[in-house]
GUFIGU-717017 format. One line per 10 residues: their letters; for each residue x, y, z of C-alpha. Coordinates in steps of 0.25 Angstrom, whole numbers, plus 2048, in hexadecimal, padded with zeros to 3 digits. Example, Ala and Ser with C-alpha at 12.3 -4.5 7.8 and 13.67 -1.06 7.14 Angstrom:
<sites>
AS> 831,7EE,81F ~ 837,7FC,81D $
</sites>
This chain:
<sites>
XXXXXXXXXX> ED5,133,7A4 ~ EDE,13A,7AD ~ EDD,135,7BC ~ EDB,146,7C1 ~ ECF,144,7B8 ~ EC8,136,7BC ~ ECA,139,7CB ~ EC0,143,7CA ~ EB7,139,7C4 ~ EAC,136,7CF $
XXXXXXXXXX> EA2,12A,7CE ~ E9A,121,7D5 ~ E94,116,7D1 ~ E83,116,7CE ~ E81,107,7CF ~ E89,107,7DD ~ E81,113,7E1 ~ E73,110,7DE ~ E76,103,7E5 ~ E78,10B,7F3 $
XXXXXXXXXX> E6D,114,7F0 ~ E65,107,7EE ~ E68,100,7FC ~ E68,10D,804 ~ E5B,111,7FF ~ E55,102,801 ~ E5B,103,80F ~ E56,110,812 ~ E47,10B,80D ~ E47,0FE,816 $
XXXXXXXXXX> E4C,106,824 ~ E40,10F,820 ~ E36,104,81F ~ E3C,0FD,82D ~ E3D,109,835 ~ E2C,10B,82F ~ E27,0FE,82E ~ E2F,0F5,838 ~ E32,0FE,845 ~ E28,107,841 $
XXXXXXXXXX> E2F,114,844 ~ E26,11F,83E ~ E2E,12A,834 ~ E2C,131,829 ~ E30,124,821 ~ E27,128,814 ~ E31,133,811 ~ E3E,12B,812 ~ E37,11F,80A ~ E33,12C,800 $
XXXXXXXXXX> E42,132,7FF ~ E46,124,7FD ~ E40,120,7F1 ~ E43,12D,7EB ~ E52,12A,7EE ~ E4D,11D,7E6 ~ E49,124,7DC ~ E58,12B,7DC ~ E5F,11C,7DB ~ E57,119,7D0 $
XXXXXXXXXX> E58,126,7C8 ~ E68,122,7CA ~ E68,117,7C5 ~ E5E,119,7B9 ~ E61,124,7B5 ~ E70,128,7B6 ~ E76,11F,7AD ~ E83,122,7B2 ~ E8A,114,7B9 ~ E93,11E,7BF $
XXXXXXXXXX> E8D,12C,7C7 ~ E96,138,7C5 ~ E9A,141,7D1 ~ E8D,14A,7D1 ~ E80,140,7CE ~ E86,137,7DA ~ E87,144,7E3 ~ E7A,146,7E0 ~ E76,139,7E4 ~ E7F,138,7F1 $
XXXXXXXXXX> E78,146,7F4 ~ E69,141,7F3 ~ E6E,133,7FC ~ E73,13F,806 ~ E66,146,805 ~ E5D,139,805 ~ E65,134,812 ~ E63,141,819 ~ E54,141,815 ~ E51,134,81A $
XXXXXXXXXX> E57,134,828 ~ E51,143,829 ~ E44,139,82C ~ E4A,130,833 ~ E52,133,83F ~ E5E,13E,838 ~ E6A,13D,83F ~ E65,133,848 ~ E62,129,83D ~ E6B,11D,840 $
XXXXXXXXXX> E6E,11B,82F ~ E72,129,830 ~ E82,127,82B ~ E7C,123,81F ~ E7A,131,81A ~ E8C,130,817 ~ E8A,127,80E ~ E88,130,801 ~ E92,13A,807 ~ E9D,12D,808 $
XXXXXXXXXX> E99,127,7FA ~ E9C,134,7F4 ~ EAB,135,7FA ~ EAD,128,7F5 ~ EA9,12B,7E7 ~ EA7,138,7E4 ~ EAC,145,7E4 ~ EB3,14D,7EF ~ EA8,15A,7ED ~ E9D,151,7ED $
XXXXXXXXXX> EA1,147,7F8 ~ EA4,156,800 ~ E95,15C,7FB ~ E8F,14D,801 ~ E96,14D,80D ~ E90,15C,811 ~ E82,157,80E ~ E82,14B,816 ~ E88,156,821 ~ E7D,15E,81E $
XXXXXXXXXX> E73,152,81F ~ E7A,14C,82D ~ E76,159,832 ~ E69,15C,82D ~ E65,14E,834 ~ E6B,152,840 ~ E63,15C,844 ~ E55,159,839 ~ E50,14B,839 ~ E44,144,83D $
XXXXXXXXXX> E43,13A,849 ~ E4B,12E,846 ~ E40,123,845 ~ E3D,11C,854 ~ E31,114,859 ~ E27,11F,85E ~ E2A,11B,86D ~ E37,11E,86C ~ E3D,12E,86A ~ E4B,12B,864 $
XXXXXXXXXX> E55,138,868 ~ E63,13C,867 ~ E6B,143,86F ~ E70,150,867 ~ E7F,14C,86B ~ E7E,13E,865 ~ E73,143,85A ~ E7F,14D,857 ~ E8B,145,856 ~ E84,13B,84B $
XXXXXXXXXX> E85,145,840 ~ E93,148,846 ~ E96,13B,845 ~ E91,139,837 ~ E98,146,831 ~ EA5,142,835 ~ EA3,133,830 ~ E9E,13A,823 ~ EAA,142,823 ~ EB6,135,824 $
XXXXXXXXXX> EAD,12E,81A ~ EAC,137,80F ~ EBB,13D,812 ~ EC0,12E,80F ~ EB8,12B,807 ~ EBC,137,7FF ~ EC9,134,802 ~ EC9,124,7FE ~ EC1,127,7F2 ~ ECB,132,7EC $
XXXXXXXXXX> ED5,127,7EE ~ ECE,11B,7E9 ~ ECB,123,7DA ~ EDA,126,7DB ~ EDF,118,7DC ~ ED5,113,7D3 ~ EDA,11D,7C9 ~ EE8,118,7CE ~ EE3,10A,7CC ~ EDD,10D,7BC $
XXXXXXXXXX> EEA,112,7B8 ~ EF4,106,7C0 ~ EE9,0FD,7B6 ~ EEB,105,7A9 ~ EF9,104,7AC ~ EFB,0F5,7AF ~ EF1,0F3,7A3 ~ EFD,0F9,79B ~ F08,0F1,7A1 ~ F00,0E4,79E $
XXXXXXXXXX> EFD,0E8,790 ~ F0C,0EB,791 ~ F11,0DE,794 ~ F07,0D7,78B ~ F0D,0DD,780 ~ F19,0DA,784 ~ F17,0CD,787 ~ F10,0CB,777 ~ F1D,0D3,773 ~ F24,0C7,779 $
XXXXXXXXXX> F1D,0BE,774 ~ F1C,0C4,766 ~ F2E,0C4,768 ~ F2D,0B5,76C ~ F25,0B1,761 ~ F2C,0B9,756 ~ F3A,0B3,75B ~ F3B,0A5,755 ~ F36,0AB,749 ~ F3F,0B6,748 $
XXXXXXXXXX> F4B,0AC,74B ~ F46,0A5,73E ~ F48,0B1,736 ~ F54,0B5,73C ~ F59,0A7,739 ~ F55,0A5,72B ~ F5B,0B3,728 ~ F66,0B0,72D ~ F67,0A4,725 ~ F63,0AA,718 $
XXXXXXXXXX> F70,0B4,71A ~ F7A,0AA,71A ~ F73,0A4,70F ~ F73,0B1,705 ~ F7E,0B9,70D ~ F84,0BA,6FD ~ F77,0C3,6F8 ~ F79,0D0,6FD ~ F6B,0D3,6FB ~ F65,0C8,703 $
XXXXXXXXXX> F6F,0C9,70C ~ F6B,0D7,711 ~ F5D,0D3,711 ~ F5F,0C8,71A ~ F68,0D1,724 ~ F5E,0DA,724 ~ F54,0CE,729 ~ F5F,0C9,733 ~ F60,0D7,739 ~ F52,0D9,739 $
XXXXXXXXXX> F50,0CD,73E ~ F59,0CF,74B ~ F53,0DB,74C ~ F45,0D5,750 ~ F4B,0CC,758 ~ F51,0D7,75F ~ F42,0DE,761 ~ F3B,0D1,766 ~ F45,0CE,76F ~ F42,0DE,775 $
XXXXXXXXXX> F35,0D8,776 ~ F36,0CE,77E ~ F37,0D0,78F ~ F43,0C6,78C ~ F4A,0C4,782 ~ F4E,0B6,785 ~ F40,0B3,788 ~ F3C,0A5,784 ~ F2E,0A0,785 ~ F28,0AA,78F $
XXXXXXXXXX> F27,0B9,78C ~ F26,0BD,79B ~ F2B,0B7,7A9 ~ F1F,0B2,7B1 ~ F27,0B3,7BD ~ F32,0BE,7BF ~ F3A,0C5,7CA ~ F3B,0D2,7D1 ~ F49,0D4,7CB ~ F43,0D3,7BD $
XXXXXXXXXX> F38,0DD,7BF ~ F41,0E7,7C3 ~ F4C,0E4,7BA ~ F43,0E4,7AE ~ F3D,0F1,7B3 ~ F4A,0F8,7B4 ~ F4E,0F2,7A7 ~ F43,0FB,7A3 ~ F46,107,7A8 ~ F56,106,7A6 $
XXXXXXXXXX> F53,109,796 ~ F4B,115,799 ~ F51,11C,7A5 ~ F5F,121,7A8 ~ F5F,11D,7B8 ~ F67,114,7BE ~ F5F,108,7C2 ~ F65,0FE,7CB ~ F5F,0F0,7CF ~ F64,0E9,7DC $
XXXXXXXXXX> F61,0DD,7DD ~ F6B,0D8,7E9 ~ F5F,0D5,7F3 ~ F58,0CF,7E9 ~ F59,0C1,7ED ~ F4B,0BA,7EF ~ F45,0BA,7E1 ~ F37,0B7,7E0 ~ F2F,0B6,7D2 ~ F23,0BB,7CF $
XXXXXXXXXX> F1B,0BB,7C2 ~ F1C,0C8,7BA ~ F13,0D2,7BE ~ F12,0E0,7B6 ~ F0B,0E6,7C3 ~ F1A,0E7,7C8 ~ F1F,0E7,7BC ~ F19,0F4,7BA ~ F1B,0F8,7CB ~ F2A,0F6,7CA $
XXXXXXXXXX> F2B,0FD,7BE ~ F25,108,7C5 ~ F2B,10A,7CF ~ F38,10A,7C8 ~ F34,114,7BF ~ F31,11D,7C9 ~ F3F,11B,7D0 ~ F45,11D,7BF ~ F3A,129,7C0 ~ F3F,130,7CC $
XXXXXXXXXX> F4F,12C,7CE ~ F5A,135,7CB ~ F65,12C,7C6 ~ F62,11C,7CD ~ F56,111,7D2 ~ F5A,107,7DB ~ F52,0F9,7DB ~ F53,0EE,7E5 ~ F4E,0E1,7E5 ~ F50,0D9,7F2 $
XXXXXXXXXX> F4A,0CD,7F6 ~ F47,0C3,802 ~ F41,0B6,803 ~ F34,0BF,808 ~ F34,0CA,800 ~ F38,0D2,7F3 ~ F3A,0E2,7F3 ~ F3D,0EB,7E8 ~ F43,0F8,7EB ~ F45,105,7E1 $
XXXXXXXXXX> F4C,110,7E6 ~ F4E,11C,7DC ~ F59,129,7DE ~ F4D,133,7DD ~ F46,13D,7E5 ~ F3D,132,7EB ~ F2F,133,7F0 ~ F28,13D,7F2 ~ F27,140,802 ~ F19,145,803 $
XXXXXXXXXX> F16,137,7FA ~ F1E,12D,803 ~ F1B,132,812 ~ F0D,133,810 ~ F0D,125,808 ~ F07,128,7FD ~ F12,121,7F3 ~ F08,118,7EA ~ EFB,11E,7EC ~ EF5,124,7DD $
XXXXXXXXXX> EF6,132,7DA ~ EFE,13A,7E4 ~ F06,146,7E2 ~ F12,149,7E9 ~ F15,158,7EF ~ F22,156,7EA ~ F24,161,7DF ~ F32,15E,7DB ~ F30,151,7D6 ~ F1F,151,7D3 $
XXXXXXXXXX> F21,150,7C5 ~ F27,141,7C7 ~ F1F,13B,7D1 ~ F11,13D,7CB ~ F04,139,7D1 ~ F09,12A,7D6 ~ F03,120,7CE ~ F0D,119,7C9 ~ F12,116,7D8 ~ F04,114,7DA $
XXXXXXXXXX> F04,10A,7CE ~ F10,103,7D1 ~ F0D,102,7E0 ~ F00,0FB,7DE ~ F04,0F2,7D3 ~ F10,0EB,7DC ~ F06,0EC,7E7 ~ EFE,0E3,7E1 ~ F09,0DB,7DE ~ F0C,0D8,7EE $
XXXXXXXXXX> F17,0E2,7EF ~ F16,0ED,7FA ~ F1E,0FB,7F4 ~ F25,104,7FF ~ F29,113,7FA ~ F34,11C,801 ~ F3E,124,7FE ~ F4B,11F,800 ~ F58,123,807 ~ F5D,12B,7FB $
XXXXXXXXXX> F4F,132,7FA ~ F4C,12B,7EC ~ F3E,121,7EB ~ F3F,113,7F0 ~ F35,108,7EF ~ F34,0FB,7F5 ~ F2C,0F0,7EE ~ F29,0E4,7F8 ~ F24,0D7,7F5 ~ F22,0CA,7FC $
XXXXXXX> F2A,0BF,7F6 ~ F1C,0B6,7F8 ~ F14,0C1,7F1 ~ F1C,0C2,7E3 ~ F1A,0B5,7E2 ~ F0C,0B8,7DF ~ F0F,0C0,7D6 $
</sites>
């Protein structure tokens, strides 16, 4: 499913929902009681306890009888409305805008910008509106001992419903806001999974493909050896003798393959180095990309002079080689890499010849975030949507590096790739 398609995918959870509903409801019914029984304040509590249970009755249609574990867009719009309407009912009877519990009336209005769509999140904040000002001006007496005439001022009666539309409006933008963001990095977040799921299937196999050329060696030599052998030993039958040359050849052949295999071909005992450097990341990386490409890479390794190991890890594996790619992706003719090194710290720079990055993208920094698009039209074509800087950003992030973006002096891409020399140790 395409990501254009799933971010207009809108649900919210029924478990956690009947779960609010349940403690706001019992909260509701237990201020009701104390305001009755305890202080004795006379309203019309009879009404609130009856649009209570019905709202009861709701929860429990919800959870018996929409088998759904997940609500779409519309039944939990439907539900949110009925909170909105329910709330408004209730402190109708008990005080309106006067009602100290009044700020609970945002609630289904924040909910929904979190969760749902931008329309409904828009048609709940109007109604909760609507309802701030309908208690403001129609409501019953705010429950008080009968001694006591509790009344407002109209200035400070006025400015709570102010004060309340405009905390409604920050909630629900943010939250609009965070919640378009959140289902874009979890989208960002699914694909950076199915990706690494693939590099580890990747290097599995290749580690059995080791495995398989390790094996197969001592055998293989046997045969080689024995052929061999039997050459000398009938080099005078011509008929033999071709066959066996055509086993020798063979043979060497499929020596020649597993050798390919291997991630070293003088490997002995151990098909992958637990521990490895910074120089051979990037030297194997650019190994890569030196069969398939026609730019001039060049490693300089002069500052390189602090070397610490750390175990092999496919999360930077997969970074750097990304990060490369891009510079291989975007250069005209060269990418420069430099390793330099200190007894405190280990950076990584790659610097490409291209058009670098885009400048509505790095001024506003916005380089690594998933799913952006520059307003760059000459170049749009290459630089796509971002997630693979996003990808390989987050995958060295976790490693402990820290990743800088600028365009550099010859207005090609550069990045700088910082660790702490302590921190790859971890690794």
């Amino acid at each position: 499913m395409k990501f254009r398609e799933t971010s207009k995918i809108y649900l919210l959870n029924k478990i956690t929902y009947i779960n609010l509903r349940w403690i706001a409801y019992s909260g509701q019914l237990a201020t009701i009681l104390l305001v009755e029984f305890f202080f004795k304040f006379k309203f019309e509590y009879k009404t609130c306890i009856f649009i209570i249970l019905i709202s009861i009755l709701t929860n429990l249609y919800l959870k018996f009888q929409i088998k759904e574990n997940q609500l779409n867009n519309f039944t939990s719009a439907t539900f949110l409305s009925f909170d909105i309407l329910q709330l408004t009912i209730l402190f109708f009877f008990t005080g309106g805008i006067t009602n100290p519990f009044i700020f609970l009336i945002i609630i289904p209005s924040v909910f929904s910008s979190q969760y749902l769509n931008i329309k409904t999140s828009i048609v709940l904040f109007f109604l909760t509106t609507f309802a701030l000002a309908f208690l403001t001006f129609f409501y019953h007496n705010l429950p008080h001992p009968e001694i006591l005439h509790f009344h407002a001022p109209n200035y400070y009666l006025y400015s709570i419903p102010v004060a309340i539309f405009i905390g409604l409006t920050f909630l629900v933008y943010f939250g609009l806001k965070f919640g378009t963001e959140s289902r874009i990095r979890m989208e960002a977040y699914d694909k950076m999974q199915e990706i690494m799921a693939k590099e580890n299937e990747l290097i599995s196999l290749g580690g059995q493909a080791a495995a398989a050329a390790h094996s197969l060696g001592t055998p293989l030599s046997t045969i080689l050896l024995t052929a061999k052998e039997l050459h000398k030993e009938y080099s005078n039958d011509a008929k033999i003798k071709n066959d066996l040359e055509l086993l020798i050849s063979q043979s060497n052949r499929c020596s020649e393959i597993l050798k390919k295999l291997t991630l070293n071909p003088n490997i002995e005992d151990e098909f992958f180095d637990n521990e490895i450097f910074l120089d051979d990341y990037i030297q194997e990386i650019v190994r890569s990309y030196k069969e398939i490409s026609d730019k001039n890479f060049s490693i300089n390794f002069e500052e390189f002079k602090y070397k610490v190991k750390s175990n092999k890890s496919p999360e930077i594996v997969y970074g750097l080689r990304n990060f490369i790619g891009n510079a291989n992706k975007f250069s005209n003719y060269k990418v420069e890499i430099f390793l330099r090194s200190d007894n405190k710290k280990t950076e990584i720079i790659i610097r490409d010849d291209g058009p670098g990055f885009p400048k509505d993208l790095i001024d506003k920094e916005r380089l690594g975030e998933p799913y952006i698009r520059t307003k760059d039209h000459k170049h749009i074509s290459k630089y796509g949507l971002g997630l693979g800087t996003f990808i390989g950003k987050t995958l060295l992030e976790k490693n402990f590096a820290k990743i800088f973006f600028k365009n550099s002096e010859n207005k090609g891409a550069e990045i700088l790739i910082r660790w702490n020399n302590q921190d790859l140790k971890k690794i």
